[in-house]
Each structure stands twice: as C-alpha cells, then as structure tokens.
C-alpha positions as CSV (number, residue, x, y, z in Angstrom):
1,X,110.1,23.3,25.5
2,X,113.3,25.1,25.0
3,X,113.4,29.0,24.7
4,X,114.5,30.3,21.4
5,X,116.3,33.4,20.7
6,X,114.2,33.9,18.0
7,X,111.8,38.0,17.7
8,X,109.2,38.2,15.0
9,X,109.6,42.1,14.1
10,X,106.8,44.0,11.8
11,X,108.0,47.0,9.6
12,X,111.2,46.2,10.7
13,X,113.0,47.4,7.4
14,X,113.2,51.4,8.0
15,X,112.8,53.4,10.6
16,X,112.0,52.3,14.0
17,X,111.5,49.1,13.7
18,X,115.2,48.9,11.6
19,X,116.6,49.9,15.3
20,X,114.9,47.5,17.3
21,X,115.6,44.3,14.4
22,X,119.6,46.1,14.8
23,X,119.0,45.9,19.0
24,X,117.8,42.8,18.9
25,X,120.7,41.2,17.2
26,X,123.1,42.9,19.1
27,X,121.5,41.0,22.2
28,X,121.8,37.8,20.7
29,X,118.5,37.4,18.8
30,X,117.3,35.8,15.7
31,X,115.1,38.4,13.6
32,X,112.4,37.9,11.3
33,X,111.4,41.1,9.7
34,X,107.9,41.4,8.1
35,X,107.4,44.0,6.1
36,X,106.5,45.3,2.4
37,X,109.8,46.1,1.5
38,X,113.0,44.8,2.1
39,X,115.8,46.3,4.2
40,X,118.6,48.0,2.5
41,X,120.7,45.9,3.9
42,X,120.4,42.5,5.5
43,X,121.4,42.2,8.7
44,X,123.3,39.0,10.0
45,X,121.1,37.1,11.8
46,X,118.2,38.5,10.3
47,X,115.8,36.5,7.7
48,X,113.2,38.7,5.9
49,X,109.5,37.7,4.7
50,X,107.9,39.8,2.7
51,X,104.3,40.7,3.3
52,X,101.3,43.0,2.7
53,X,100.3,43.1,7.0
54,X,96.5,44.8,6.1
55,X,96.2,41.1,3.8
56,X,94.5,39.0,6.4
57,X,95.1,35.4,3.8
58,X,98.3,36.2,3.6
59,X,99.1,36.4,7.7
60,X,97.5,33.1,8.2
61,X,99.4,31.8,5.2
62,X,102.6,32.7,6.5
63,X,102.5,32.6,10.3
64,X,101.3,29.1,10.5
65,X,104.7,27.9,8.2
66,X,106.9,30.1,10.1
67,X,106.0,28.7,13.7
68,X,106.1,24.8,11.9
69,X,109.7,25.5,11.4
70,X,110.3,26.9,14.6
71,X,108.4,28.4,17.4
72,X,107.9,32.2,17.5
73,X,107.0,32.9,21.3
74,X,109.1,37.0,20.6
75,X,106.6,39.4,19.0
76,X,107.0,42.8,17.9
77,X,104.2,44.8,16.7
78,X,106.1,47.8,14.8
79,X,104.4,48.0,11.8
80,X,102.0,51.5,11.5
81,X,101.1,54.5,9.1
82,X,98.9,57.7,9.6
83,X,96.5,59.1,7.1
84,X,96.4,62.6,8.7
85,X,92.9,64.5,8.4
86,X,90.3,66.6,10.2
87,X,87.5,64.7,11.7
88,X,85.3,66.3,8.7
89,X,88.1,65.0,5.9
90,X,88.6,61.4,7.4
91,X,87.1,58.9,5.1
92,X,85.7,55.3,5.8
93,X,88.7,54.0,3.1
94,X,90.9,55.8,5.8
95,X,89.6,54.6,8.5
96,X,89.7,50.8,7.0
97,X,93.3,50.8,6.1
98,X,94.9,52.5,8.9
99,X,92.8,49.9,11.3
100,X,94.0,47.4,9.4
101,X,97.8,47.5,9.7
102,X,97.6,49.2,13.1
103,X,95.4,47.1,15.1
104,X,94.1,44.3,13.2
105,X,97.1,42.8,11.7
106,X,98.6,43.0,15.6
107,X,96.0,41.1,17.1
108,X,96.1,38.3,14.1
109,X,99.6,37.9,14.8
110,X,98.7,37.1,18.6
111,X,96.0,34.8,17.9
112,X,98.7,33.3,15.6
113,X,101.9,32.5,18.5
114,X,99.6,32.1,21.2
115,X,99.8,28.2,20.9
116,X,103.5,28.8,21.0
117,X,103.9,30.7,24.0
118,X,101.4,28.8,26.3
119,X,103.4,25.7,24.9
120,X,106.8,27.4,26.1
121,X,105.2,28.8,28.8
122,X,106.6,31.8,28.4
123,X,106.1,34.9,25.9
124,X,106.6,38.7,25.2
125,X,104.3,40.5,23.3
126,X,105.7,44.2,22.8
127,X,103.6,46.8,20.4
128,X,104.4,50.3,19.6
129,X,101.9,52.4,20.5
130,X,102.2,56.0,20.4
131,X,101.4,59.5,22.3
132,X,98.8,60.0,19.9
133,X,96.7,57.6,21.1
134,X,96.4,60.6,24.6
135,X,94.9,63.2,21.8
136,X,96.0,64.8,18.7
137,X,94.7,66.9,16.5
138,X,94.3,65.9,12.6
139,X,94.7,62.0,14.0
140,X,91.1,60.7,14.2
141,X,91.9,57.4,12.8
142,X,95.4,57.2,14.0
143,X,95.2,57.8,17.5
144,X,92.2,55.7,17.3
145,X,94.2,52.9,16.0
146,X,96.6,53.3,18.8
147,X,94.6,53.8,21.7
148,X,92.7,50.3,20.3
149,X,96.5,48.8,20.6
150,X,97.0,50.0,24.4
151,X,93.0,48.7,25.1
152,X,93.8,45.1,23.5
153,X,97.9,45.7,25.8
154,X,96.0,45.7,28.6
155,X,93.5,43.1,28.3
156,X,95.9,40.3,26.8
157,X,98.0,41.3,29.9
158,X,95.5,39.8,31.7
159,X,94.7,36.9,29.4
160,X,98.1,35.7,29.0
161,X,99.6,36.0,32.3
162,X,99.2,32.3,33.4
163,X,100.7,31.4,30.8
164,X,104.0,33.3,31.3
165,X,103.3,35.3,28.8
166,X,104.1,39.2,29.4
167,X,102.4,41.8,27.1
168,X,103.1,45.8,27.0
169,X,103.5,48.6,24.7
170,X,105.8,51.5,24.1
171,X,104.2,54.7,23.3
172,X,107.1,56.8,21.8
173,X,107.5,60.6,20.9
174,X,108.9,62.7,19.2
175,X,111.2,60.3,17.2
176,X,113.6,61.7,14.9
177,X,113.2,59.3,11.7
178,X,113.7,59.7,8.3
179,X,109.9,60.3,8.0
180,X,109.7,62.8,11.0
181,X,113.0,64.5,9.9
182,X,111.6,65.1,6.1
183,X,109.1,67.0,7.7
184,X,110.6,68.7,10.5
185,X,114.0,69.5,8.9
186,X,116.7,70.5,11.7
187,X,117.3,74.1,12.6
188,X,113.6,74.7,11.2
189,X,111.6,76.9,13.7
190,X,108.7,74.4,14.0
191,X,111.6,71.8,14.8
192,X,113.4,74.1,17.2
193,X,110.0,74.4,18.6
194,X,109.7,71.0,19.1
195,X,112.7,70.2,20.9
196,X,112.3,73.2,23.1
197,X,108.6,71.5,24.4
198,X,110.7,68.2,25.5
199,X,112.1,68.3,28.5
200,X,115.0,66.8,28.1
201,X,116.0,69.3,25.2
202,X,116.5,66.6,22.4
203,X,114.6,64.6,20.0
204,X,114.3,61.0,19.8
205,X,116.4,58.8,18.6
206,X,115.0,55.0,17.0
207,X,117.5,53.5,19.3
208,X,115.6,54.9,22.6
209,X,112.4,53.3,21.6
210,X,114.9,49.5,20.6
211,X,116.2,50.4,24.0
212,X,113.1,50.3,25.7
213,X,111.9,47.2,23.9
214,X,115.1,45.0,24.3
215,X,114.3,45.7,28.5
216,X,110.7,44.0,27.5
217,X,112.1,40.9,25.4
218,X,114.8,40.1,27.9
219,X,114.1,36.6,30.3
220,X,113.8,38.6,33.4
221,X,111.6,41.6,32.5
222,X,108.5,38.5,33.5
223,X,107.0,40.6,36.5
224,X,106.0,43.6,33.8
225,X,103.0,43.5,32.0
226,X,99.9,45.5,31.0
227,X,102.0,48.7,31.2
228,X,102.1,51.6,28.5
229,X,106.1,52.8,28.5
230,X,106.3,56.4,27.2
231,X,109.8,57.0,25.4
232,X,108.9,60.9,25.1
233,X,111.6,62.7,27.0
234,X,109.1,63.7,29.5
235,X,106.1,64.9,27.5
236,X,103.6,62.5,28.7
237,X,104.3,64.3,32.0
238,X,104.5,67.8,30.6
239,X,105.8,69.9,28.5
240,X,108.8,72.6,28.9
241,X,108.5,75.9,29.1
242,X,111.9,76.8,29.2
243,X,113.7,78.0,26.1
C-alpha cells in the first residue's frame, strides 16, 4: 500500500490543534479536522467533519466511512477540556465527560485506523498530553485523563511497533491560547509570574507544540516511540528562580 499524505486532526478548529491542522498543511498534508465547531476559516487542503468526540455511535459511524474512502494511517489526538475542581467538588458527571473526550474518544479512534496502519505497515499516532498529568492542583479529573493518555502512549508503543506503527505524546505548557490568554491577560502579575517560572522567559506559542508534532508525523521520525515530549520551556525540568 501506498503512503498517503493524509492526518486525521481532533479539535483542530481553535487553538492548538488550529496550529498543528496550519503545520501540517504547510508540510504537504491533507487535514481532516474533527471537531464540534467549524473553523473560522477553511484551510486549503483541509476537509472538516463535524462531530460530538464524547458520542461513541457517532465515532464508529464516521471513522469507518472516512477510512473506506481513503486510508487514515496519520492520527492526532488534540481534542481535550478541563472541568477544574477540588478533589471534594469533582462530581461523577465531571468525571464521565472529561474521560470521555480525553481518553476514551482517543483510544476509539485507534481501535478505528489500526487495520489501516498494519495494512500500510506503517503509522503515527501522536496525542497531546499535558504537564498536568505530573500533578496539579484543582485537576483531579483532568490530569487523570491525561496521565491515562500517556499510560495507553506507552503501551500501544509496544503494541504497534511491529507493525511500523510509531505512537507518542506531547505534553505541552504553558501555552499561550486564546483560552489561557482570557485568563492570564498579558502584563497581569499572575502572568508576569508565569513567564518568570519558565526558563526560557516566554510563553508558549500553539506553533511550538505543531512544531513538535510535525517532527512525529514526518517518514523518518520511525525509531521514536513510547516517548512523552514536554514543549514546556524547561518546566518539566525545573522551574526559574530568576526574575
């Protein structure tokens, strides 16, 4: 079977995952963007499916047309949300929905272009992780979720690697978003905080993490799997003291 250039993105329509759908183009990739909403704007190259991720019908509705059409053996597993709370405040609805989207919907997608990587013989399987998943406070479910998504990394790693198939996961920072910037404005002390903590002295941008994952998707990256990649600026190994 013939490679495609074609990258199955999730959330891929804000945020994050709207830098690594832009990457991914810019290397010469086909994107298909799963996601609630739709993107602002369509990118060339880029076809979008709408789709509620948590919906586990809908998946294997969808996935099963998509690969008939043409295999998918590209998957990025963007698509996440936190419901912060104390350990005391988290509820079981919490607990369901964040699960849901953050580590069940990745793992359905898997089961879902397996058959089309071990056909191809070859695969990447990228998720986004997060620093979280280390510890942090008021993220019972959330870091839960993500620590799951580095557990399941590391054991499809092992799974998958006759079959050409690479899997890792990026576990990113402090990210400067439209989400993270609503809530950290900049020039706000808790921000300037922030920044002062990395050791490189700067936030995050989206395309650092679509850098890191465009090194993962590429032909030759075929010798790295089962690894967590921290795009932090450093905090995973400490944090700066200097101001």
């Amino acid at each position: 079977m013939n490679i495609n250039n074609l990258v199955l993105i999730t959330g891929a329509s804000q945020g994050i995952g709207r830098a690594i759908a832009t990457r991914a183009i810019e290397d010469g990739y086909r994107v298909i963007n799963l996601d609630k909403k739709p993107p602002t704007t369509l990118l060339k190259d880029e076809i979008f499916h709408p789709i509620d991720l948590t919906d586990v019908h809908a998946i294997h509705e969808l996935i099963p047309t998509l690969v008939k059409h043409e295999p998918i053996v590209r998957l990025v597993n963007n698509a996440g949300f936190i419901r912060p709370a104390a350990l005391e405040e988290t509820t079981v609805d919490d607990f369901d929905a964040v699960m849901a989207l953050n580590l069940r919907a990745p793992m359905l997608l898997a089961q879902q272009l397996l058959p089309s990587m071990r056909e191809a013989k070859f695969g990447r399987i990228i998720s986004i992780a997060s620093r979280a998943a280390l510890g942090k406070e008021e993220r019972t479910v959330y870091a839960g979720s993500k620590a799951g998504l580095i557990g399941m990394t590391k054991t499809w790693a092992l799974e998958m690697a006759q079959y050409g198939i690479t899997v890792n996961a990026i576990g990113p920072g402090p990210i400067a978003t439209e989400l993270f910037t609503s809530g950290n404005p900049p020039g706000d002390p808790k921000t300037i905080k922030i920044v002062q903590s990395i050791p490189v002295k700067r936030m995050g941008q989206p395309e650092d993490v679509a850098h890191a994952v465009a090194s993962l998707l590429d032909d030759r990256a075929g010798f790295i799997t089962g690894q967590i990649h921290y795009v932090c600026g450093g905090m995973t190994v400490g944090l700066s003291n200097a101001s």
